[in-house]
N, C-alpha and C positions, 0 to 999 in steps of 0.2 A: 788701447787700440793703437795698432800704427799702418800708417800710410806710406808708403813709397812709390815716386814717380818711376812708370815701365815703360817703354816706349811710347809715351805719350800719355799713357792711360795712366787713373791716379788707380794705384792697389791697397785696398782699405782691407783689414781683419783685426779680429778680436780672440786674444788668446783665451781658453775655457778653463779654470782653474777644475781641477779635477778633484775628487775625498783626496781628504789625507787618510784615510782610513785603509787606504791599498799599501800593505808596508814597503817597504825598499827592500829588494831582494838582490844581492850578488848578483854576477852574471855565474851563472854557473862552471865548474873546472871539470870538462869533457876531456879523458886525454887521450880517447881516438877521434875527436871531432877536430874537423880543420879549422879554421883561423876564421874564416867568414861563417862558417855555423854557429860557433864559441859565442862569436859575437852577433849575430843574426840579424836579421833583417828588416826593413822597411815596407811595411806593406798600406798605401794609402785605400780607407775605403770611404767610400762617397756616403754620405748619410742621410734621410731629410725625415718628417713625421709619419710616413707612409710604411703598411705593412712590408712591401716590399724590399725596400731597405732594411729593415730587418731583418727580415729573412737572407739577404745577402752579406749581412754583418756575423748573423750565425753561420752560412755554407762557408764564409772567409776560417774561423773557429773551429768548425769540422774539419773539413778539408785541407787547409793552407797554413796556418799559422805552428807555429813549433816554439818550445821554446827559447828565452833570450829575444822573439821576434818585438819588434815594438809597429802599434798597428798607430795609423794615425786616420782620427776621424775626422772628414770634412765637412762639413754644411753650409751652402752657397744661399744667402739671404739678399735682398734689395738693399737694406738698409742696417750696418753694423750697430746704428745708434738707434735701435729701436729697442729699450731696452724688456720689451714684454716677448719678444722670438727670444730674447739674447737669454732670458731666463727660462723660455721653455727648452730651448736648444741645451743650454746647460744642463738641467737635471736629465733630458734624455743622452749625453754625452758620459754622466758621471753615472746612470745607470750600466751603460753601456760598457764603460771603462772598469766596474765591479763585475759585470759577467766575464768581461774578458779574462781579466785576473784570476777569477776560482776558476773558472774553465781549463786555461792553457799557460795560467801565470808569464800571461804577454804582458808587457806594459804599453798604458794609449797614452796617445799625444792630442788634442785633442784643438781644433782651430776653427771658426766663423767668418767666413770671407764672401766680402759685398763684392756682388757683381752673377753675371750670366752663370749658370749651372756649369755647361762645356767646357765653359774661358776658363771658369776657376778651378775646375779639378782637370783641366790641361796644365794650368798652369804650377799651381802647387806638386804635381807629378814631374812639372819639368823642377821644381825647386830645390824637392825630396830625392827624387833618382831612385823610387822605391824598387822591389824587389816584382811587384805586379799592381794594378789598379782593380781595386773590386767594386760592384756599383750594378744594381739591382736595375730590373723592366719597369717599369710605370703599369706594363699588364695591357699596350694598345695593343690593335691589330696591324699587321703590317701596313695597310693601306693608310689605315692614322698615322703611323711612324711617318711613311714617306708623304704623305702629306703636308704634316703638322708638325715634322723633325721630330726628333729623337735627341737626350743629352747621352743616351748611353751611346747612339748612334755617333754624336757630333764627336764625343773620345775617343772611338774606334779609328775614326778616320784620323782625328788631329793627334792624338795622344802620340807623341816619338819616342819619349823617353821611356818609357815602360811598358809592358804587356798588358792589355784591357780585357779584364774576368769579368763579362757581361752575365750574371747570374739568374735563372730562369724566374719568375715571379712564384710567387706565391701560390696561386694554382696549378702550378705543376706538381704539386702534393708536396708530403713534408719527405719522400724517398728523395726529392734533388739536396734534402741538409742531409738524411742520415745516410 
């Protein structure tokens, strides 16, 4: 676990050791691909136990990632030293990290940070400088959103450093993955 003081605020995470069972792969030798494709990109996406995250970790899969891309998954918890999330977070991280790989042979990074939903995947976004931010609906109605806030809502607004893929839920059928 490490902590570092940010403007005042202590910033706690825990890094997710990932399978070793995903081998190390070269970056691939494209030789009409440019420099920044060769090498690919950073795409962070939000994660937590909810269908919906899922579903926005696979449209990220379908849609967006290519190879050489490396995805980083986030998951915003109260308490890093709890270590009963910290083990469920994990196996769904190292699940996550083996679909990624047979899928699109992306490699994940994969990170646990205490603190607000919003704060934390604004802020990891500002860290990373990814290529877009991806991160699922919770599935309210507008009127709940603006109510009761929104994290996908609170990134839209604060989020500077990167673009925010607000991905449709789950009941929008499975034609928003394929």
């Amino acid at each position: 676990m490490e902590t570092l003081m940010e403007d005042e605020e202590e910033y706690s995470w825990r890094e997710v050791k990932l399978p070793s069972l995903i081998p190390v792969v070269s970056e691939p030798e494209l030789e009409r691909e440019t420099g920044e494709r060769r090498r690919g990109r950073d795409v962070l996406v939000a994660i937590d136990h909810g269908p919906n995250s899922k579903h926005a970790f696979d449209w990220t899969l379908a849609h967006f990632c290519r190879l050489a891309d490396t995805i980083h998954l986030v998951h915003a918890v109260s308490s890093v030293h709890n270590q009963v999330v910290y083990e469920r977070t994990q196996e769904l991280m190292e699940k996550l990290a083996v679909e990624a790989f047979q899928a699109n042979l992306v490699r994940t990074v994969a990170r646990i940070v205490e603190g607000d939903a919003g704060k934390v995947i604004c802020r990891e976004a500002e860290r990373l400088k990814p290529a877009a931010v991806v991160m699922g609906t919770r599935g309210r109605s507008l009127i709940q959103s603006v109510l009761q806030g929104s994290v996908s809502e609170y990134c839209f607004h604060n989020c500077k450093s990167a673009p925010v893929i607000i991905v449709p839920g789950k009941e929008a059928g499975e034609e928003s993955v394929l």
